[in-house]
C-alpha positions as CSV (number, residue, x, y, z in Angstrom):
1,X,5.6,-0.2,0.6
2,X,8.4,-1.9,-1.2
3,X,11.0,-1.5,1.4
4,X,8.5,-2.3,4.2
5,X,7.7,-5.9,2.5
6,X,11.1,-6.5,1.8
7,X,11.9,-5.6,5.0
8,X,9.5,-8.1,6.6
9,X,10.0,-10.8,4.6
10,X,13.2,-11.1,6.8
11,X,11.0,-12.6,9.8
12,X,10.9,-16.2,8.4
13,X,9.2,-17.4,12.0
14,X,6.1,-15.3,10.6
15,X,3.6,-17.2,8.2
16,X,2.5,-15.0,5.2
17,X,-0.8,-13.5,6.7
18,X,0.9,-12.7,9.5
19,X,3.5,-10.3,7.5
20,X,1.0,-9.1,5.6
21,X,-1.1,-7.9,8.8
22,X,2.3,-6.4,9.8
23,X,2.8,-4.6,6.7
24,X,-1.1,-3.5,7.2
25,X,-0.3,-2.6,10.8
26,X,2.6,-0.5,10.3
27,X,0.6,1.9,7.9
28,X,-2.2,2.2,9.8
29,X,0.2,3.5,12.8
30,X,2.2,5.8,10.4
31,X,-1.5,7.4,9.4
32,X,-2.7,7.5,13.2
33,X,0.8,8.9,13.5
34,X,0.6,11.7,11.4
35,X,-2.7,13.0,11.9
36,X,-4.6,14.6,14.8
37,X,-8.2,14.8,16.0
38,X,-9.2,17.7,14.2
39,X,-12.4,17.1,12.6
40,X,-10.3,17.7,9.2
41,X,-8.2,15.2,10.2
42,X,-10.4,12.7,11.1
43,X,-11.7,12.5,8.5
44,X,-8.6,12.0,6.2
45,X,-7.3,9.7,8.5
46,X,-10.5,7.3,8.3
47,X,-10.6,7.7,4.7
48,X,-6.7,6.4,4.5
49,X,-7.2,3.8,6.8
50,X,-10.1,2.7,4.6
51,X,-8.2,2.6,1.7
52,X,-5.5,0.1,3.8
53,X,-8.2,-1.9,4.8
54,X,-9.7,-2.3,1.4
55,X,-7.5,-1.5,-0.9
56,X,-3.9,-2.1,0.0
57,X,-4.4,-5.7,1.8
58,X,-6.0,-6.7,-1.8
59,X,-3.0,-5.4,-3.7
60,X,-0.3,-7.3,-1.5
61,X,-2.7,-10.2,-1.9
62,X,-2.0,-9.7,-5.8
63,X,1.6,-8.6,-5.6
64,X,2.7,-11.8,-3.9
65,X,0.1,-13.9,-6.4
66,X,1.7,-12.2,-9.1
67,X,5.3,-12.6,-7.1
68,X,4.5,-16.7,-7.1
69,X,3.5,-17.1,-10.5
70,X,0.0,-17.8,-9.7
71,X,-1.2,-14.8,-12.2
72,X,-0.7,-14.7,-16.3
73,X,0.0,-11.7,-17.7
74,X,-1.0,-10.7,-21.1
75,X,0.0,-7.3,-23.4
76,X,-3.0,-5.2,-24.0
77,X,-2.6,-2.4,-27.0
78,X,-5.4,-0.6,-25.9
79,X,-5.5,3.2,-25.2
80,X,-7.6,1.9,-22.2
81,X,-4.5,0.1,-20.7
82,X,-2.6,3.2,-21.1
83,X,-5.0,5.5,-19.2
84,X,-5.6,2.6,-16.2
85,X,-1.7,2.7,-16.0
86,X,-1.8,7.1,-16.0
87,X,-4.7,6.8,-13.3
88,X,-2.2,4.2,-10.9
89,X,0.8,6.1,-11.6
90,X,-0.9,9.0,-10.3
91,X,-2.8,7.4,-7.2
92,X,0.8,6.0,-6.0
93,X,2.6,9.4,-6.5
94,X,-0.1,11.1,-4.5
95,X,0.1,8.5,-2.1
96,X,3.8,8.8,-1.9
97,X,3.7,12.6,-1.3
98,X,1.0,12.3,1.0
99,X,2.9,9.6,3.6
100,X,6.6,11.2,2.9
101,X,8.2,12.6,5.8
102,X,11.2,14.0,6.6
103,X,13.9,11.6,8.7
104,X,16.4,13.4,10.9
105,X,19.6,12.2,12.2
């Protein structure tokens, strides 16, 4: 996602809603890419597209927030911060693995 928002932010004729529904758009054609019809599929598919649609818009929404010094940030000691940061760690590995693919030359 890094590279694909670095990458965009190179179109400076597109206003920032508009890269982010390019950013959107581009993961939602690498799922309906990857996956078939199969029932299976489907359903994986719609659940992954449901997680763009609800989950990754918000987070590039916060990122560029975050990026533009809109957010404060403040150190939390808590075991609690520990386990949310496990649980994300986790969730972006497995997303990772799950989109990977192999590029040929």
């Amino acid at each position: 996602m890094n590279k694909l928002i670095y990458e965009v932010e190179e179109y400076t004729t597109l206003s920032g809603s508009q890269k982010k529904m390019l950013v959107l758009d581009t993961f939602k054609k690498i799922i309906d890419e990857q996956y078939g019809n199969s029932p299976d599929d489907y359903l994986e598919k719609q659940l992954l597209l449901s997680i763009i649609d609800y989950t990754v818009s918000q987070f590039i929404d916060t990122l560029f927030s975050a990026i533009n010094g809109e957010m404060t940030f403040r150190k939390n000691k808590t075991n609690k911060t520990n386990k949310t940061k496990n649980n994300i760690s986790n969730l972006f590995a497995s997303l990772k693995k799950l989109f990977s693919c192999n590029k040929t030359k």
